[in-house]
N, C-alpha and C positions, 0 to 999 in steps of 0.2 A: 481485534487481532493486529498486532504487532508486525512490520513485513520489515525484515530482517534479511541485508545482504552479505551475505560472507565469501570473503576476496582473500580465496587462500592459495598461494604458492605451491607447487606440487613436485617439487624437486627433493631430494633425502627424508630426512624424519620427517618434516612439514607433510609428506604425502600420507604419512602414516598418521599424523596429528589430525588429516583433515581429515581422513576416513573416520575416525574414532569421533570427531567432532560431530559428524552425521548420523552415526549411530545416538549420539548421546542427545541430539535435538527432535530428532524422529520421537522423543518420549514428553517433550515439551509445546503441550497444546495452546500456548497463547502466544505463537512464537512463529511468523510464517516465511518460513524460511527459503532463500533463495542461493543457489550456489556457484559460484564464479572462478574456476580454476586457471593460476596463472600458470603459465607453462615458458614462457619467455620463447618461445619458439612457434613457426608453422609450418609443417614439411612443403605445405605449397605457396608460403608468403614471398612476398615480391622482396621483403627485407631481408629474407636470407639470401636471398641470390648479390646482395652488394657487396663488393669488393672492400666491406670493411673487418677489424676485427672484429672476434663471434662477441668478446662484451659486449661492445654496440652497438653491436645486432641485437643482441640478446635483451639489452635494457631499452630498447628503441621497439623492440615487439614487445615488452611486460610495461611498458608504457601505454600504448597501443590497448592491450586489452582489459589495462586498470580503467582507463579513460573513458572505452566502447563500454564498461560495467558498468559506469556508472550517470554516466550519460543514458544509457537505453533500459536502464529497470527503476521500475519506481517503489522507491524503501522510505523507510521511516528512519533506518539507523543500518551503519556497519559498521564490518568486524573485519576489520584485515589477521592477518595469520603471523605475519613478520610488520615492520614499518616500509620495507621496501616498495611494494606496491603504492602503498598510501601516497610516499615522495613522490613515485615517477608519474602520479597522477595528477598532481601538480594543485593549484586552487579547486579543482573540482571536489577534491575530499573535504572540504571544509564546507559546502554547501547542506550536508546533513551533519547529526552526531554520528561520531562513530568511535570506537574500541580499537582496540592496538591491544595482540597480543604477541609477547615475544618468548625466546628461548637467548635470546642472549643481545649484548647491544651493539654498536659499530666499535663502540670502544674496547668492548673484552674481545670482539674480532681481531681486532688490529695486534691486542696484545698475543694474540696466538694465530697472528698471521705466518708464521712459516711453515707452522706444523700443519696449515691447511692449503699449502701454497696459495697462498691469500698477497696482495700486494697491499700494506699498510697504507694510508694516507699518512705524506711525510707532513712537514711544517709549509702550509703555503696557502695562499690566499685562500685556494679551492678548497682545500681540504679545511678550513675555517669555514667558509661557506657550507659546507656537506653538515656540519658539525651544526649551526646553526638551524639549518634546514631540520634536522633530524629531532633538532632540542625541541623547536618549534612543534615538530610535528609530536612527539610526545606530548608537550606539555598544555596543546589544546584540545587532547583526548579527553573524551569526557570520561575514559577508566583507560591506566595502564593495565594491562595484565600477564607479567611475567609468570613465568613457568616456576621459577625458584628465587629464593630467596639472594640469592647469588646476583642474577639479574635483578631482582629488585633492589637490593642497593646500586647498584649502578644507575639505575634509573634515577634517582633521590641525589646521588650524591656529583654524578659528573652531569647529567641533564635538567636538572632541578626541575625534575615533575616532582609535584605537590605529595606526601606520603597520602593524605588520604584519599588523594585517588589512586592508589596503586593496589594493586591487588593482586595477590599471588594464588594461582588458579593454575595447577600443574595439568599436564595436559590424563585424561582419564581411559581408559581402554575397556572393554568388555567383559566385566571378569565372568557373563556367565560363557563363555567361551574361553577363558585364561583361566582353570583353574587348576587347583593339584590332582596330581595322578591317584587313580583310583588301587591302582597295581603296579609295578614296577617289574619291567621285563628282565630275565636271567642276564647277568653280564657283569665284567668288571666297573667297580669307579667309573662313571660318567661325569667327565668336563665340558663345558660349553660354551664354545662365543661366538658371538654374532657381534659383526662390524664391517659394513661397507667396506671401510679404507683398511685393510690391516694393520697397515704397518701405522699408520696413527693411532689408532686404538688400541695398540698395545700386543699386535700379536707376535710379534718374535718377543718380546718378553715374556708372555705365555708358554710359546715354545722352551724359553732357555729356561724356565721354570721346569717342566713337566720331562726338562731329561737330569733334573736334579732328585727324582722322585724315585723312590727305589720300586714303589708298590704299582703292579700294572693297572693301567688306565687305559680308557677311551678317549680321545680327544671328538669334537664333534665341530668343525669349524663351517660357519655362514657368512660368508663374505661376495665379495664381488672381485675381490684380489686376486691373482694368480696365485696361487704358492704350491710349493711343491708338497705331491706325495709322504707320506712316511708310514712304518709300520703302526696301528694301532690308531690313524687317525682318516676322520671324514671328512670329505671337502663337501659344502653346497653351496651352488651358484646361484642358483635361478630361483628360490625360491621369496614368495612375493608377501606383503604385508598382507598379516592376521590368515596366515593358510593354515591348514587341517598339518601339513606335515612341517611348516616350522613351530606349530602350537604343540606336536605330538614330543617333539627334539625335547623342548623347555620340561613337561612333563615326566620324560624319563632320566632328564641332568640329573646331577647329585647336587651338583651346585653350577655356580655360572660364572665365570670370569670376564671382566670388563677390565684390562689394568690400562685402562686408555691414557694421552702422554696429554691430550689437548680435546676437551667434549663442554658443549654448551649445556646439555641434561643430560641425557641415555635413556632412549625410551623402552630400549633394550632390558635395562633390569629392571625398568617397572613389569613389562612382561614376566620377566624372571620369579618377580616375590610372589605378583598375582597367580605366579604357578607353585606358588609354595618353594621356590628354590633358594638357597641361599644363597648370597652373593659375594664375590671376592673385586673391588673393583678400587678404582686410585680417587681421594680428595681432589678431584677438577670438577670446577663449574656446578651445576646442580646436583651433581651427583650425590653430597651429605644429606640433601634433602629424601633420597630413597634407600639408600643403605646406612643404617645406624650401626654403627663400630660395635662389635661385640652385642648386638641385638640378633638383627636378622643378616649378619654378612661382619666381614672384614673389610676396612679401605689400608692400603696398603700406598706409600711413594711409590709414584711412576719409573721406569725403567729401573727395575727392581726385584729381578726376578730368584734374588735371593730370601726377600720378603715374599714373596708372592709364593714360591716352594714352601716355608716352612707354613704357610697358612694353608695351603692344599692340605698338606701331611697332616695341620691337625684336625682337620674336616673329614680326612678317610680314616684315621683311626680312632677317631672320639665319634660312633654313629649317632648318640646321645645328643649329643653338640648339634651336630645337623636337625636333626628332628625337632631339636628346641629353637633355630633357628628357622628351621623352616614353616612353623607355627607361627613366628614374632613376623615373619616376611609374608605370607597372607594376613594376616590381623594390619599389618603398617599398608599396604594394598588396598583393601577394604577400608580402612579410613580415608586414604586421602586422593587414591586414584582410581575411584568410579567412576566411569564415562558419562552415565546420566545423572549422578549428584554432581560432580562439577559442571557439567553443562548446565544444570538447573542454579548454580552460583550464578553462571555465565547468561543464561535468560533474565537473572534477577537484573543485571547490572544493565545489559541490554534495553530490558524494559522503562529501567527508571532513567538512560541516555535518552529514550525516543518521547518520556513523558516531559524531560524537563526540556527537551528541543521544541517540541511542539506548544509548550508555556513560556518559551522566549516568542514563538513566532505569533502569536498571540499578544501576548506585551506590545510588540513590535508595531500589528497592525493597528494598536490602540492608541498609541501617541501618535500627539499632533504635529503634523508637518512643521519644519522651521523655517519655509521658505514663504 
């Protein structure tokens, strides 16, 4: 048995990556899994109470608890969720093998630092040093594993990890729990988006879309944004990853709109296809890797919602069109983002990190001293 520690960050999608990631190793019996959530914070820690800023506060407690992981559990190999943990751990990650899985790198951050009010690293010693740090820590991973393809070039071409250790392992969800509706409730055209940040992801382009649209609709919006009321549209706030009533929303869409400005994957419309929905969303970041243009969905340029209207209009009066895409958006689902067939990729690469560590430390104890 294999004892595997996974050191996942629990902040935005990563929370939802990690739940899906548990689900998906609960089905992998040589694989003993141990589970470490960073959270960069402690409502009763001594380090929030300092007088500094909350960054570092925040990377000075996700230090803290990368450090106390792995110092106090005894694994054969781990799996971080992002590289950030791994860094702020410092030499202690490099004591066993471990995995690095990401959704995106410091460098396509940076490139889409304003739209995540992100502060770039400028040109300067430190930010060469971070860069270095980072390269390092990728390229002594014994498996990259990006979420998409997107990320994986970056990985290869700005950090020179090695292509064949990279491996692109999108993140997998439930689908017997994500799946298409069995019936569809009485009501006009149903639109659907879900996005934390609204106004990042595309939602006043949504809006300026859907008052370009002559045919009544439902809007159905999940966010955490404020935004105001309007006739014909639903707000939800509160509602939490892989619930009965955001699973139920996906199920009765017609289709789903992502027209986001700045996105490292969208775990969003994998939900979406796994519900048979078709999807309307913009070419950023991983997103080509789940919506195929004229397959199962439309990708559409960002802030665009003169594009993004005429692709609604032709999804509500071509029902044909939707039906054949929303058949190619389960089929593309079922190939590539099962929670326990990727996990079972990700056990594979797991196990053969802890066989060939434990074959170096063997090597190791065999040769003869130099001194």
């Amino acid at each position: 048995m294999i004892r595997a520690l996974f050191v996942l960050e629990q902040h935005l999608g990563h929370r939802t990556y990690a739940e899906n990631l548990r689900f998906g190793f609960a089905h992998q019996s040589q694989i003993a899994a141990q589970w470490i959530g960073i959270t960069y914070y402690d409502a009763n820690g001594w380090i929030e109470r300092l007088p500094l800023p909350a960054g570092v506060r925040g990377a000075w407690r996700g230090r803290q608890q990368a450090r106390r992981a792995l110092r106090a559990t005894e694994y054969d190999v781990a799996l971080f969720n992002t590289q950030v943990p791994a860094a702020l751990a410092g030499g202690l990650v490099y004591r066993r093998p471990y995995l690095v899985a990401t959704d995106i790198t410091p460098r396509q951050y940076d490139a889409m630092a304003e739209l995540y009010n992100h502060r770039a690293d400028r040109s300067s010693p430190i930010a060469v040093w971070k860069h270095w740090l980072n390269a390092r820590l990728f390229q002594r991973a014994a498996w990259v594993l990006p979420w998409s393809r997107w990320a994986s070039e970056s990985l290869v071409r700005e950090y020179g990890v090695q292509p064949e250790r990279v491996r692109v392992i999108p993140p997998g969800i439930d689908l017997t729990r994500w799946q298409p509706r069995t019936a569809r409730t009485p009501g006009p055209f149903r639109v659907l988006f879900v996005g934390g940040d609204f106004d990042r992801k595309g939602g006043p382009t949504l809006l300026a879309a859907l008052r370009r649209i002559k045919t009544p609709v439902e809007a159905h919006i999940v966010t955490r944004s404020v935004i105001e009321p309007a006739d014909g549209m639903y707000v939800y706030r509160n509602l939490t990853p892989n619930a009965p009533q955001l699973i139920e929303l996906y199920q009765q869409a017609d289709v789903f709109v992502f027209p986001t400005q700045a996105e490292a994957f969208g775990i969003a419309t994998v939900e979406a296809i796994a519900c048979g929905v078709p999807v309307i969303a913009t070419p950023v970041g991983g997103l080509p890797d789940i919506v195929q243009d004229g397959s199962n969905g439309f990708l559409v340029p960002p802030s665009d919602p003169a594009a993004l209207a005429a692709r609604l209009q032709l999804l509500i009066e071509q029902p044909e069109t939707r039906a054949r895409m929303a058949q190619a958006a389960r089929r593309h689902a079922e190939q590539h983002f099962d929670a326990i067939h990727n996990a079972t990729q990700i056990a594979e690469l797991v196990a053969q990190a802890a066989c060939d560590g434990q074959r170096c430390q063997v090597q190791a104890t065999r040769e003869p001293s130099s001194g």
